[in-house]
N, CA, C and O atoms as CSV, one atom per row, in Angstrom:
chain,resi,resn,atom,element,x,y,z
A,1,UNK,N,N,84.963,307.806,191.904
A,1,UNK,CA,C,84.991,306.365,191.805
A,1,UNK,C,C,83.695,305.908,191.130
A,1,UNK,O,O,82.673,306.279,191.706
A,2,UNK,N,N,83.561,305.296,190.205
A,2,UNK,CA,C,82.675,304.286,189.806
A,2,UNK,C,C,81.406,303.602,190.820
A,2,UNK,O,O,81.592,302.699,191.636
A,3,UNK,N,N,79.979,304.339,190.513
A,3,UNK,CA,C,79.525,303.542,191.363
A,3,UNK,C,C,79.019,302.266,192.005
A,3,UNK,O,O,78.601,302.019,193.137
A,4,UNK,N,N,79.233,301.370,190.663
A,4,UNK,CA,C,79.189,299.910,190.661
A,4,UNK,C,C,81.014,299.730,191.244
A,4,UNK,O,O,81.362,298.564,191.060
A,5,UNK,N,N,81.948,300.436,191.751
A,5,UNK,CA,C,83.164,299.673,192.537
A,5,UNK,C,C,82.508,299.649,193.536
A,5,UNK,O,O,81.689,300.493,193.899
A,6,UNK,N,N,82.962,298.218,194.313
A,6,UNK,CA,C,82.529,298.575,195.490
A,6,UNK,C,C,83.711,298.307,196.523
A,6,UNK,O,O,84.186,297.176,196.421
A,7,UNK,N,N,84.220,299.038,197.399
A,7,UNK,CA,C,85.448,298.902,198.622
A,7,UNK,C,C,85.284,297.614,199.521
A,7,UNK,O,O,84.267,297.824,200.181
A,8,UNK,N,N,85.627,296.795,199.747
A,8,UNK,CA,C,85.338,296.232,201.198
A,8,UNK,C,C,86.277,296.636,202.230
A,8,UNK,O,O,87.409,297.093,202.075
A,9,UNK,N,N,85.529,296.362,203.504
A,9,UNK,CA,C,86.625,296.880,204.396
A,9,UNK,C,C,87.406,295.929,205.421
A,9,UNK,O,O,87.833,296.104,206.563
A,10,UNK,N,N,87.415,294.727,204.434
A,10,UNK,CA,C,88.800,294.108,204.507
A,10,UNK,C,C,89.990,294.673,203.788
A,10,UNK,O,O,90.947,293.904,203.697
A,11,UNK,N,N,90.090,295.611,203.372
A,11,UNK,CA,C,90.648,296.107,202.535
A,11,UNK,C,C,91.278,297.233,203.372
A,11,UNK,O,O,92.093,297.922,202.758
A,12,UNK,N,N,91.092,297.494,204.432
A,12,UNK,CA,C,91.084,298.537,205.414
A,12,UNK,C,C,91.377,297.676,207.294
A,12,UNK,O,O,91.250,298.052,208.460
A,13,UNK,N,N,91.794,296.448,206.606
A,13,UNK,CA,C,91.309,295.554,208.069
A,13,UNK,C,C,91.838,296.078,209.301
A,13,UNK,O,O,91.259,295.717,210.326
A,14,UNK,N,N,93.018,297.010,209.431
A,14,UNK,CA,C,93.365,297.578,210.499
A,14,UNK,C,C,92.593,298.493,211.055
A,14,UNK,O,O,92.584,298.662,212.274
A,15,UNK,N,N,91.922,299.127,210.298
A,15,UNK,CA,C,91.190,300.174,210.647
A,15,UNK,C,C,89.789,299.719,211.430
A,15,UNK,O,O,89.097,298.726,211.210
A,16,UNK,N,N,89.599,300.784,212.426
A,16,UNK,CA,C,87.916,300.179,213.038
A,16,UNK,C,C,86.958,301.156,212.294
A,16,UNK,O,O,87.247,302.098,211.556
A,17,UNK,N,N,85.657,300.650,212.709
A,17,UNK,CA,C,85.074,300.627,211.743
A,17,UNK,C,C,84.505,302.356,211.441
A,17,UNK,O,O,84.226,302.802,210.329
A,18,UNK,N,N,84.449,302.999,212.541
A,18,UNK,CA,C,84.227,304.578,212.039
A,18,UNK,C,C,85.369,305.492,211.330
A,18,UNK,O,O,85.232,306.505,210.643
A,19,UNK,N,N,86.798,304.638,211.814
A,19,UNK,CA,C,87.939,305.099,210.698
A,19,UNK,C,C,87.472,304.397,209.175
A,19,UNK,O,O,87.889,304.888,208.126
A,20,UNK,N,N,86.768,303.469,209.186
A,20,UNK,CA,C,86.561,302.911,207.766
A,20,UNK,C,C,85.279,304.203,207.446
A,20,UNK,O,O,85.570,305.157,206.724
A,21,UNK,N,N,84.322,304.117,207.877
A,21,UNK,CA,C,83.599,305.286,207.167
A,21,UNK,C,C,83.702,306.625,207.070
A,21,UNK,O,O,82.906,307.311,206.428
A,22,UNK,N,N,85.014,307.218,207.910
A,22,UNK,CA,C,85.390,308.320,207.581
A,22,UNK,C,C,86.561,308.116,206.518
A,22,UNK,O,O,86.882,309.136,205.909
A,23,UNK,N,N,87.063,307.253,206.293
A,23,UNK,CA,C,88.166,306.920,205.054
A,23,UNK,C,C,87.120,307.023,203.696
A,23,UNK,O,O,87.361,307.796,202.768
A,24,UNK,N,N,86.047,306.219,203.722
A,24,UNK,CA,C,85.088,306.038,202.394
A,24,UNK,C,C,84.737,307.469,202.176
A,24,UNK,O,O,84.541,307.834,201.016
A,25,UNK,N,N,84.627,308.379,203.219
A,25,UNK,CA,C,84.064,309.641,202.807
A,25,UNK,C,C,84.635,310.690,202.344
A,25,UNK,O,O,84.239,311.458,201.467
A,26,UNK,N,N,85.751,310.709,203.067
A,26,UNK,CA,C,87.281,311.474,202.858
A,26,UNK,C,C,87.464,311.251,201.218
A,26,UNK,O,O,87.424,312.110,200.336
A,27,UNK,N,N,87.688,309.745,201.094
A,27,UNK,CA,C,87.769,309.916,199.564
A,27,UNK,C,C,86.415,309.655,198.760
A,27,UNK,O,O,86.585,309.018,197.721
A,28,UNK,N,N,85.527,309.908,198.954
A,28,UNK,CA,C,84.451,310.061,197.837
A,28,UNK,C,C,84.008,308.228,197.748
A,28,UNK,O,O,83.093,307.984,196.961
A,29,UNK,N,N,84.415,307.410,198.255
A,29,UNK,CA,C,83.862,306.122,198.157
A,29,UNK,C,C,82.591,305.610,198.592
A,29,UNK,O,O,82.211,305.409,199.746
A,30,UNK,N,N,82.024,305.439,197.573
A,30,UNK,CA,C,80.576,305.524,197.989
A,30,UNK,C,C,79.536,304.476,197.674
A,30,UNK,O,O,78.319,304.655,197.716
A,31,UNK,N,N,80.272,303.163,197.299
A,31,UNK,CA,C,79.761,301.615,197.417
A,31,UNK,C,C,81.233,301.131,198.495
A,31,UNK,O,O,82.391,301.468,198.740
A,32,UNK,N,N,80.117,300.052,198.896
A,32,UNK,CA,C,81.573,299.474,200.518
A,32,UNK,C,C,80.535,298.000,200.927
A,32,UNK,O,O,79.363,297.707,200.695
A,33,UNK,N,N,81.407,297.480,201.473
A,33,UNK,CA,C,81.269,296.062,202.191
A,33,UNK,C,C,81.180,296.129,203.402
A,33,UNK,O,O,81.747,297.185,203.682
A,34,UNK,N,N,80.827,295.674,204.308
A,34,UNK,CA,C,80.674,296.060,205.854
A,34,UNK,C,C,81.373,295.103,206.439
A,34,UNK,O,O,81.307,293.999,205.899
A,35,UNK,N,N,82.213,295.239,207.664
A,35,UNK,CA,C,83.118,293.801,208.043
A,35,UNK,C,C,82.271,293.454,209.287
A,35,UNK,O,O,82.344,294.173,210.283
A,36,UNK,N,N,81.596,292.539,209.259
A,36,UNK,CA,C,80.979,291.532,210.475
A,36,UNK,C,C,81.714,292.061,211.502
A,36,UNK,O,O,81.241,292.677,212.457
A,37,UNK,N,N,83.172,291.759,211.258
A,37,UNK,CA,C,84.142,291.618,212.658
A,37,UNK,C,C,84.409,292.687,212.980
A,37,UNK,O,O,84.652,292.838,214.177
A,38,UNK,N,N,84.463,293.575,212.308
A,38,UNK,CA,C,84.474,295.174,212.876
A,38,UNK,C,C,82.799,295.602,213.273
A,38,UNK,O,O,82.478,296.146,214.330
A,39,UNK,N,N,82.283,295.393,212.676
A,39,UNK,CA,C,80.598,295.654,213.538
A,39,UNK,C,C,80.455,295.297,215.171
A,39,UNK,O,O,79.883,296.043,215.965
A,40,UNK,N,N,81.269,293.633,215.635
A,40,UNK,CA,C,81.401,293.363,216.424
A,40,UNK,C,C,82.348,294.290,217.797
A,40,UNK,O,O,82.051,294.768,218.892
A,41,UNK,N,N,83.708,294.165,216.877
A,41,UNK,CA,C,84.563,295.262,217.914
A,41,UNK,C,C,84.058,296.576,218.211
A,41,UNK,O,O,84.613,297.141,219.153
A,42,UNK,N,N,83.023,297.264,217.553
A,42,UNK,CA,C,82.846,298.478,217.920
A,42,UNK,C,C,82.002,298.515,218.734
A,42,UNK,O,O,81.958,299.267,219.708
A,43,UNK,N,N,81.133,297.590,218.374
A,43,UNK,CA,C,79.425,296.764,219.295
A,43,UNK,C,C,78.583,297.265,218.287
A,43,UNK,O,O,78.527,298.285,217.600
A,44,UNK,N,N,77.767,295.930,218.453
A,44,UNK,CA,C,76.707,295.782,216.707
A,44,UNK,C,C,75.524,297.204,216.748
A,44,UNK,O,O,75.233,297.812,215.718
A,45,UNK,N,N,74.803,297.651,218.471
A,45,UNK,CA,C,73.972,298.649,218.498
A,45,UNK,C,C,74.762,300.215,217.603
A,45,UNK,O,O,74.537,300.776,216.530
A,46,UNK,N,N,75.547,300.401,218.522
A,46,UNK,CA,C,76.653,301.571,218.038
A,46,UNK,C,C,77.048,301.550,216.314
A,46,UNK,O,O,76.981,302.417,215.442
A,47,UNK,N,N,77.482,300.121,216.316
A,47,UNK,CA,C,77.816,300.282,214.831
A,47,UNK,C,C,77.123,300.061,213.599
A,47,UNK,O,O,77.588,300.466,212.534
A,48,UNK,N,N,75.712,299.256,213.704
A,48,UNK,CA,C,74.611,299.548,213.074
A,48,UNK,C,C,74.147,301.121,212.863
A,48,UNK,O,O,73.767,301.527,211.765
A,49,UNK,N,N,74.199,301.727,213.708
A,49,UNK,CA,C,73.632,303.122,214.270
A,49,UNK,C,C,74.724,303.745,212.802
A,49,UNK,O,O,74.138,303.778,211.720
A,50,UNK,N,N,75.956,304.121,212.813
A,50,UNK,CA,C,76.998,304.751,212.594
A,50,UNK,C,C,76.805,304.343,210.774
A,50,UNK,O,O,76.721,305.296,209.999
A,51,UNK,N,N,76.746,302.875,210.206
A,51,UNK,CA,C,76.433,302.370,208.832
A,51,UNK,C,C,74.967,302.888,208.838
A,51,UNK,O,O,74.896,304.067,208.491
A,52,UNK,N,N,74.016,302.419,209.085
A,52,UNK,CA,C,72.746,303.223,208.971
A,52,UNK,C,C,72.639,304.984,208.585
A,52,UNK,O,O,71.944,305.569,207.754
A,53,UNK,N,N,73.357,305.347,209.292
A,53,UNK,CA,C,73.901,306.883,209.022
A,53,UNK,C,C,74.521,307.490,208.061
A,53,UNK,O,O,74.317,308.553,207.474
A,54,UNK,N,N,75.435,306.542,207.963
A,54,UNK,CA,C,75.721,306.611,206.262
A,54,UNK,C,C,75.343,306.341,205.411
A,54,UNK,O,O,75.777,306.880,204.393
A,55,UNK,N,N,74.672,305.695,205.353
A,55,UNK,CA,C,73.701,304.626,204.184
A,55,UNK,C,C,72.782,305.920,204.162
A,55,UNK,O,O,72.641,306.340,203.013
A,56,UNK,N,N,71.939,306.866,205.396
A,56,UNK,CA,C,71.182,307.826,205.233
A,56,UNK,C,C,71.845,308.991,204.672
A,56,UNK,O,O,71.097,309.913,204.349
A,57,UNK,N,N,73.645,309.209,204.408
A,57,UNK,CA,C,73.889,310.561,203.712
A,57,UNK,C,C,74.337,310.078,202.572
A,57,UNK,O,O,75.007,310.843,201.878
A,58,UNK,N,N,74.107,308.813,202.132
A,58,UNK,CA,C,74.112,308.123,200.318
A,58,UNK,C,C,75.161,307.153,200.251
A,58,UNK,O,O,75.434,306.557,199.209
A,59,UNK,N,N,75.995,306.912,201.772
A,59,UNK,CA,C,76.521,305.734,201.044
A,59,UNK,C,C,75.648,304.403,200.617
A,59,UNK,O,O,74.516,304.283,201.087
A,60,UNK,N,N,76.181,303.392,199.716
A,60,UNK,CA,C,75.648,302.575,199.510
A,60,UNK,C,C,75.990,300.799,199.891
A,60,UNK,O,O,76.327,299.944,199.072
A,61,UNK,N,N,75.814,300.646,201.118
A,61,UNK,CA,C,76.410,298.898,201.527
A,61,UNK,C,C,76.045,297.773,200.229
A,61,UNK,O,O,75.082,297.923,199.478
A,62,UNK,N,N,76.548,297.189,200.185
A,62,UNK,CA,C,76.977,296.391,198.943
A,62,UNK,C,C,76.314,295.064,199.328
A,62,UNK,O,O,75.341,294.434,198.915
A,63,UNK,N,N,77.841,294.782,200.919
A,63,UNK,CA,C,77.113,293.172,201.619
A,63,UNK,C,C,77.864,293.581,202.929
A,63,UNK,O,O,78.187,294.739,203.193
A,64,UNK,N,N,78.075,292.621,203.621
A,64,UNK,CA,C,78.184,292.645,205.201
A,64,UNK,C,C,79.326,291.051,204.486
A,64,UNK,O,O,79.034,290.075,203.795
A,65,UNK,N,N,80.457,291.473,205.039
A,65,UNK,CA,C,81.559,290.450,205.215
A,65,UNK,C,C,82.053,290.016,206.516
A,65,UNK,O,O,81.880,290.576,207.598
A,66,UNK,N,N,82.897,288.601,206.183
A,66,UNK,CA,C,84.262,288.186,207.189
A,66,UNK,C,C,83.216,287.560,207.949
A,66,UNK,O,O,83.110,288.321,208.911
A,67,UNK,N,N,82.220,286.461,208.133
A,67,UNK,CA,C,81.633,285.700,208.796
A,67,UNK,C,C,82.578,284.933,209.594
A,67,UNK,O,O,82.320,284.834,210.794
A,68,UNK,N,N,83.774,284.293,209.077
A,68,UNK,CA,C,84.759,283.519,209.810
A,68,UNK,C,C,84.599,282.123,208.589
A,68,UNK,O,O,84.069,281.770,207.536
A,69,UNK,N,N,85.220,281.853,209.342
A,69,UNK,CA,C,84.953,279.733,208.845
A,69,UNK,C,C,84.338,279.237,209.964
A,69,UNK,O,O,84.541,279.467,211.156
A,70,UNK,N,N,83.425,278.402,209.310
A,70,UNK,CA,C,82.497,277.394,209.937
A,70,UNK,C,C,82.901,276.001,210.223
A,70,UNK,O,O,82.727,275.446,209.138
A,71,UNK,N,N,83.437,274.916,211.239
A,71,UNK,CA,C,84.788,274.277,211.242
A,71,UNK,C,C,83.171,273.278,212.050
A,71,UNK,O,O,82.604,273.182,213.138
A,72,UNK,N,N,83.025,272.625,210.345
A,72,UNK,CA,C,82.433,271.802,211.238
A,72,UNK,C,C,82.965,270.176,211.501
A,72,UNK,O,O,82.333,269.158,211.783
A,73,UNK,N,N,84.275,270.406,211.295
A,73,UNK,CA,C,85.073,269.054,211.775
A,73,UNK,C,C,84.901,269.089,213.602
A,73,UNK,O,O,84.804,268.101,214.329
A,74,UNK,N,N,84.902,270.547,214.025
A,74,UNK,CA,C,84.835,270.629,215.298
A,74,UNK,C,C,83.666,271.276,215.771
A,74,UNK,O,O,83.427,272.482,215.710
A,75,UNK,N,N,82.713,270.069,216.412
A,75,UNK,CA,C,81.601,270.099,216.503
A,75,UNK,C,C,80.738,271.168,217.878
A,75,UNK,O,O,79.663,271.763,217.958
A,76,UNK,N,N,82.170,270.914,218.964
A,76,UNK,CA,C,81.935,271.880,219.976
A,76,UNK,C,C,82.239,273.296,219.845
A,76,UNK,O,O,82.372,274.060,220.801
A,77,UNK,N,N,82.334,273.585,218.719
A,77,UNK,CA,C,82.704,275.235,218.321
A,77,UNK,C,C,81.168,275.298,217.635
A,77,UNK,O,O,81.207,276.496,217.354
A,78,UNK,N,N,80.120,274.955,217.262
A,78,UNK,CA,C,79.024,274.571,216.098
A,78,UNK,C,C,78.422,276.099,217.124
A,78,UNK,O,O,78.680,277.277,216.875
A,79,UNK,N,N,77.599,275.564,218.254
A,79,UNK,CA,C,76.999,276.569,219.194
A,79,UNK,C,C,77.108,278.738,219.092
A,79,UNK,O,O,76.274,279.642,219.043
A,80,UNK,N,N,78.655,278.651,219.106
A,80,UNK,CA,C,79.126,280.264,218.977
A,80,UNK,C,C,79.080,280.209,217.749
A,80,UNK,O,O,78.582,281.258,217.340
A,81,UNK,N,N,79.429,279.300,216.647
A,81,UNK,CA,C,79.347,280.405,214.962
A,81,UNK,C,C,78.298,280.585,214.895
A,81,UNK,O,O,77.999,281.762,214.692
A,82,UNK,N,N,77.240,279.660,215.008
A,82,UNK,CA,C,75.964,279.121,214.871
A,82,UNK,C,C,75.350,280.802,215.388
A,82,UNK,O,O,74.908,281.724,214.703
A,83,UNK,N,N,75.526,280.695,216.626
A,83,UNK,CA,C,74.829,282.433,217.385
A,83,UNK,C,C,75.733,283.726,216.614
A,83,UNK,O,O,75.254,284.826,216.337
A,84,UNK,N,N,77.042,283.324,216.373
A,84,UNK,CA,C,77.727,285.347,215.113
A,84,UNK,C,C,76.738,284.866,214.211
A,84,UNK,O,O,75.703,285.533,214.222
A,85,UNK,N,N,76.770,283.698,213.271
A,85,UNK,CA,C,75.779,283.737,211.910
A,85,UNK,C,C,74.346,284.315,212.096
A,85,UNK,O,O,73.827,285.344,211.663
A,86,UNK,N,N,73.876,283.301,212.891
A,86,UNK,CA,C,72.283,284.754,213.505
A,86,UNK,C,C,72.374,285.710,213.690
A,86,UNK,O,O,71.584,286.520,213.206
A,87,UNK,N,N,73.516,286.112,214.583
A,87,UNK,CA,C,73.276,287.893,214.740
A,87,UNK,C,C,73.397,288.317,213.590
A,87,UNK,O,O,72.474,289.075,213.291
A,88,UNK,N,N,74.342,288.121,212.582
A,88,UNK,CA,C,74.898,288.600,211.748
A,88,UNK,C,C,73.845,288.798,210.378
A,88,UNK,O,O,73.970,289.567,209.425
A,89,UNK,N,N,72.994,288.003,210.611
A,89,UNK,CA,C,71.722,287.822,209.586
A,89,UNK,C,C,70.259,288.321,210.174
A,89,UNK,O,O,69.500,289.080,209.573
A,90,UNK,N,N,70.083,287.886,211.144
A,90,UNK,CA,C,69.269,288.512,212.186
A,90,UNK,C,C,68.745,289.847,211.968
A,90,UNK,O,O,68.856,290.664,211.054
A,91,UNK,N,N,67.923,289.815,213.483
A,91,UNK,CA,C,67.346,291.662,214.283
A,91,UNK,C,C,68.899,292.498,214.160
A,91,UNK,O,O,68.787,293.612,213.649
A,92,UNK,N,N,70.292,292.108,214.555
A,92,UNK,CA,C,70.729,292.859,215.271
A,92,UNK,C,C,70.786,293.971,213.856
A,92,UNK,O,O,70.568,295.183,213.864
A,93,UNK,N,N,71.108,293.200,212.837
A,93,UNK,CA,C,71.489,293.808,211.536
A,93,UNK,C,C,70.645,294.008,210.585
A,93,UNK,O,O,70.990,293.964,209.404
A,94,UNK,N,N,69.097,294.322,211.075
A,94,UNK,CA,C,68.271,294.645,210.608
A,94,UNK,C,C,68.469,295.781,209.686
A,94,UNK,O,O,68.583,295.720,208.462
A,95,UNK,N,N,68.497,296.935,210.521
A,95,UNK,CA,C,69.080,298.053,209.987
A,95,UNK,C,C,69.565,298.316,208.457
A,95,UNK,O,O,69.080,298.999,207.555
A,96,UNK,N,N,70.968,297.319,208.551
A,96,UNK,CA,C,71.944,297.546,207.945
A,96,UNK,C,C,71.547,296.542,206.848
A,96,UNK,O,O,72.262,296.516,205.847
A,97,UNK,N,N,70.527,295.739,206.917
A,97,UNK,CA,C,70.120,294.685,205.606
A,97,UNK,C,C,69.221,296.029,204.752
A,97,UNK,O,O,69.274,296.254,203.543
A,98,UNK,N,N,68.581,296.638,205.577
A,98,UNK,CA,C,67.378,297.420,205.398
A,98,UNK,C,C,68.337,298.457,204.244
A,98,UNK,O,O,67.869,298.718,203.136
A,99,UNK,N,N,69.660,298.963,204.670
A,99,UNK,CA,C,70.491,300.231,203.608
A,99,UNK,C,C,70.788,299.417,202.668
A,99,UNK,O,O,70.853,299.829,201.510
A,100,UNK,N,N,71.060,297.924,203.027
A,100,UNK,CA,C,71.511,297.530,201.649
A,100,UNK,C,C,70.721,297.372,200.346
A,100,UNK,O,O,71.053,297.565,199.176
A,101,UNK,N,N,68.960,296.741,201.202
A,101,UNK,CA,C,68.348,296.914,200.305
A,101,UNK,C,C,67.678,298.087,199.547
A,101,UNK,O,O,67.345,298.091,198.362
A,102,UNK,N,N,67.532,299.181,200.550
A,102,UNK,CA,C,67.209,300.524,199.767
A,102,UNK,C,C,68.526,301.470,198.928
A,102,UNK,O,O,68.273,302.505,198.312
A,103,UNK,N,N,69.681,300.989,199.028
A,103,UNK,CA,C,70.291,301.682,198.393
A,103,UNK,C,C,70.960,300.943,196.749
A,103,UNK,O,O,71.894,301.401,196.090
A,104,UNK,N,N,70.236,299.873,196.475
A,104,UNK,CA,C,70.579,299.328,195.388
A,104,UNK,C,C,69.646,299.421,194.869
A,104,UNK,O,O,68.629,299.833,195.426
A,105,UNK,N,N,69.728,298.889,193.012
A,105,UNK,CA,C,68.705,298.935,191.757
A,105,UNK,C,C,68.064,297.049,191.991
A,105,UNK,O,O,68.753,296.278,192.659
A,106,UNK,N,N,67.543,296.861,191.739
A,106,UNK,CA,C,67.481,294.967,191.415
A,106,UNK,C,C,68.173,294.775,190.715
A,106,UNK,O,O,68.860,293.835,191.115
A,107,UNK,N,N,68.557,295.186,189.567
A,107,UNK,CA,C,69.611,294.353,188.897
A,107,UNK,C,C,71.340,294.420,189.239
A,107,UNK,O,O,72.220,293.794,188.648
A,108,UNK,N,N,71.481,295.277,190.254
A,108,UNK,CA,C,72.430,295.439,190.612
A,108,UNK,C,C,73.025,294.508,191.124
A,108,UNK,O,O,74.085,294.213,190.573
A,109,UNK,N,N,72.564,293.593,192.484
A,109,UNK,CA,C,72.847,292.827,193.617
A,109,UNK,C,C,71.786,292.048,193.453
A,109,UNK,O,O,70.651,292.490,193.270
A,110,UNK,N,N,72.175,290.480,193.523
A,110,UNK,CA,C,71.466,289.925,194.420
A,110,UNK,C,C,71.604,289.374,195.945
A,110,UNK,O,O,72.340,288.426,196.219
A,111,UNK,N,N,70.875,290.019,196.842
A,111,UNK,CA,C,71.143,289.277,198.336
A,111,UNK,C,C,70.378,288.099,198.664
A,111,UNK,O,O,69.175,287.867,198.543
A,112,UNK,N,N,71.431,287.337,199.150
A,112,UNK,CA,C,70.613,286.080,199.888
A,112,UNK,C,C,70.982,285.669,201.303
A,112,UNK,O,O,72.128,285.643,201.753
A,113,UNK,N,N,70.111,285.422,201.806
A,113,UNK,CA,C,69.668,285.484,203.099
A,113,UNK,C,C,69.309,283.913,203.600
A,113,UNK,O,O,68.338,283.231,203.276
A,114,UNK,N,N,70.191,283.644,204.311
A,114,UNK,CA,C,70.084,282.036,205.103
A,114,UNK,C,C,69.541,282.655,206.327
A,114,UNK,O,O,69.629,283.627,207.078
A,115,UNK,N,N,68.788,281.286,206.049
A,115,UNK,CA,C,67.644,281.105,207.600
A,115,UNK,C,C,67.537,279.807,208.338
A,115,UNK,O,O,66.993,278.747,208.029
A,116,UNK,N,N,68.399,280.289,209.708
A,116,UNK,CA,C,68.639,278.951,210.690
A,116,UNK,C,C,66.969,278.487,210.582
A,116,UNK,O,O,65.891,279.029,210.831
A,117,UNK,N,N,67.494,276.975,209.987
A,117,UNK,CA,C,66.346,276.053,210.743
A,117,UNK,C,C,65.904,275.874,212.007
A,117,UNK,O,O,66.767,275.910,212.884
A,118,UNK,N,N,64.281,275.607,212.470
A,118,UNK,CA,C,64.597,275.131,213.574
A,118,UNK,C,C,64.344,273.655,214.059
A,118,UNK,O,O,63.419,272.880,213.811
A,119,UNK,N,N,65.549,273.515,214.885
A,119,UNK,CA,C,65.926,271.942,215.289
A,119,UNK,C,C,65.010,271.193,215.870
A,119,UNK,O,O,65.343,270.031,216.104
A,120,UNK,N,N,63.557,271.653,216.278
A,120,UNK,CA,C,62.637,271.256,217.794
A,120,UNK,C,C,61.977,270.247,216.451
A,120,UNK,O,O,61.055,269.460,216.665
């Protein structure tokens, strides 16, 4: 495969997420998207751990997908996206910002990175 393709694993959405990195490996896929929501179902420690690991035998993370929609017609939902978007940008996914940025060129990707204000 081309190493500028890159897989996402919405593309795989049934699958959890260590069937997604044994699928990328099985077939030689070796740029990929990371699904938020599968990071979550597996649990973010565990599944940071597992992408980190791969990212250390050459895969290459691209971006981290599937944030959800942000529904800010409904204001009492604001609180929980508000806390997935932090984790999701955050410590928890330190790690996994860390493979994305060592496994790309600069001109390859650009990442950008939102940073909750704070409200005080």
């Amino acid at each position: 495969m081309h190493p500028r393709a890159c897989v996402s694993a919405i593309s795989t959405f049934s699958l959890p997420l260590d069937a997604d990195l044994e699928f990328w490996d099985r077939h030689g896929i070796g740029t990929v998207g990371v699904s938020v929501a599968k990071l979550e179902r597996f649990g973010w420690p565990e599944g940071t751990k597992l992408v980190t690991d791969a990212a250390g035998r050459g895969l290459r993370v691209a971006n981290l997908i599937g944030l959800g929609p942000f529904h800010l017609a409904n204001p009492a939902s604001w609180p929980k996206q508000q806390e997935r978007l932090v984790r999701s940008i955050g410590e928890q996914v330190a790690e996994v910002r860390a493979a994305i940025e060592s496994t790309v060129e600069d001109d390859e990707l650009a990442i950008v990175y939102l940073v909750p204000l704070d409200n005080s």
